[in-house]
Structure formats: structure tokens, C-alpha cells
N, C-alpha and C positions, 0 to 999 in steps of 0.2 A: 504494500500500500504506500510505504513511504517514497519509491521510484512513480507510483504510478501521480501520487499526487504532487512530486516535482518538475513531472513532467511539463512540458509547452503541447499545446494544443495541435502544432503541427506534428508532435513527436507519436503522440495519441492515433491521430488520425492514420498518418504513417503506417503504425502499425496495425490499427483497422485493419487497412487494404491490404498489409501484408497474409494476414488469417486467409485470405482468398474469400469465402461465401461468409457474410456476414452472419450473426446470430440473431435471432429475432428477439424482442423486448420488449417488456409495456413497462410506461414510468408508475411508477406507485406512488412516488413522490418528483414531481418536476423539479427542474432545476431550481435552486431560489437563494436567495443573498440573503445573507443576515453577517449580523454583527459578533464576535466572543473576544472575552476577557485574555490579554495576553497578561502571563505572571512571569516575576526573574525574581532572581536571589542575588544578592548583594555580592559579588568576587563567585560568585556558582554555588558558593556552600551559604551565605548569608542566609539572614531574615526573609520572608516572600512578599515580596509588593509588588501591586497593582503597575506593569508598565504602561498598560495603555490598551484600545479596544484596535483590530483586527476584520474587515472583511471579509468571508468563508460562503462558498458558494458548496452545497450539498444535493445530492440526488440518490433515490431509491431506485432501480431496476429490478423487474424479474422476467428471466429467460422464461422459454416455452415448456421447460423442466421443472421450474416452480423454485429453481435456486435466486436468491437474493441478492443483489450487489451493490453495495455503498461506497459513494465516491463522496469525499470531502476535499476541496481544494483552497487555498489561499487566495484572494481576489476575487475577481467579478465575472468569471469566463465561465456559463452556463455549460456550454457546448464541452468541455477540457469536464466538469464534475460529471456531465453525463456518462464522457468514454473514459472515466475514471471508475465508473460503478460499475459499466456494463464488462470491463476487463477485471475487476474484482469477482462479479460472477461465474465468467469465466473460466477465472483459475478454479474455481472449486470446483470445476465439472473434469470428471475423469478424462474424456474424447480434447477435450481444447486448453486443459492446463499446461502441456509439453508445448504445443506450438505457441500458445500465448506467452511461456516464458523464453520459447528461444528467439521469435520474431521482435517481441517487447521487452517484458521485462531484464534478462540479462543484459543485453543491449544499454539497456535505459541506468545497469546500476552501476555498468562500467563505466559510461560516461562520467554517472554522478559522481564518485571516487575519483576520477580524472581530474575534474575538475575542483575538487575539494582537498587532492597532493597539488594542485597547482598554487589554490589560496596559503596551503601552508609555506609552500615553495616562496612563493612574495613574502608573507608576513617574517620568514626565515631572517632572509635578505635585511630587512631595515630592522634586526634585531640588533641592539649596541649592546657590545659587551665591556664592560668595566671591569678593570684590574689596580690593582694597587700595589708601587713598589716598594719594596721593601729599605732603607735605608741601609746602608754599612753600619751604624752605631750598637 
């Protein structure tokens, strides 16, 4: 879930059409916006306070099988929570979890990792290191 919901919309779609015959779907819940509480902790381990509220766009699907699939996304992209749930379903079903993880998801979590050694990669870079010498005395 957490690749499918970092996904871009084009990346979704993409792999839609890589599945070949789409699955069929009724929304049980349409796309829809709302708002949730984001919380931090002071240095990661501190006290929990309120940082601020957050955008989330969510969708229910259920295939022709009667399996479930919930897609919650960051922002306002209706269409990105839809083929977020309906590839959620997906994976649960025996016949389309293999191709949905090797067209999609694998795909989608090497990127993500790629890109997440690269931010470390930079933040490395402008890391100052202090030392301090020692006198002869």
C-alpha cells in the first residue's frame, strides 16, 4: 500500500494497461477529499503535537469477486485513490497478485528506494563535520 499510495497517477495508470484486460469494479465509496490531522514528535522521540491538517483523497472498490480495495492517497487526485484501491484488490486475489506485483508494485518500490538513497546521498554531502585539535600542552 505504501508504493501504491506514493505512486503518481501516471505511474498507476501505466500499470493499469500493463495487466492487459482490465478488472471490472463498482465504487462502494467514490472518490472524495477530506481533511486528517498530521502529528510529529519533537527530534522523533519527543512529546506528540499537532503539526498541522493534510488533504487525503480515499476510495472503496469491489471487484466482480466480492474482494475489497482501499486506496488512501495524499492530495486531491481522485482518479491516483481510485487505481490505488482497485490495485489493492487486486493483490488479494490469487489469478492477479503475481502480475500486479511484477508489472506494478516491484517496479514502483525500487524506484521508491532509488530515490530515497539518492535524498540520503545529498543530505550526506552538506553534512559538516567538526573536529577538534588537540594542543601539544
Amino acid at each position: 500500500m505504501a508504493a501504491l499510495a506514493r505512486a503518481s497517477t501516471e505511474r498507476l495508470e501505466s500499470g493499469w494497461q500493463a495487466l492487459g484486460q482490465p478488472a471490472a469494479y463498482d465504487l462502494l465509496r467514490r472518490p472524495e477529499i477530506g481533511m486528517v490531522m498530521v502529528r510529529g514528535r519533537s527530534g522523533g522521540t519527543g512529546p506528540k503535537f499537532n503539526l498541522g491538517e493534510m488533504t487525503v483523497t480515499r476510495c472503496v472498490v469491489r471487484l466482480e469477486s466480492g474482494t475489497l480495495g482501499y486506496g488512501y492517497v495524499a492530495g486531491r487526485d481522485r482518479r491516483r485513490a481510485e487505481l490505488a484501491a482497485v490495485f489493492d484488490a487486486l493483490l488479494q486475489e490469487p489469478a492477479t497478485h503475481g502480475p500486479a506485483m511484477r508489472h506494478l508494485v516491484e517496479p514502483l518500490e525500487a524506484e521508491l528506494a532509488a530515490a530515497a538513497q539518492l535524498g540520503r546521498e545529498k543530505a550526506a554531502a552538506t553534512k559538516v563535520r567538526f573536529f577538534t585539535m588537540v594542543r601539544g600542552e
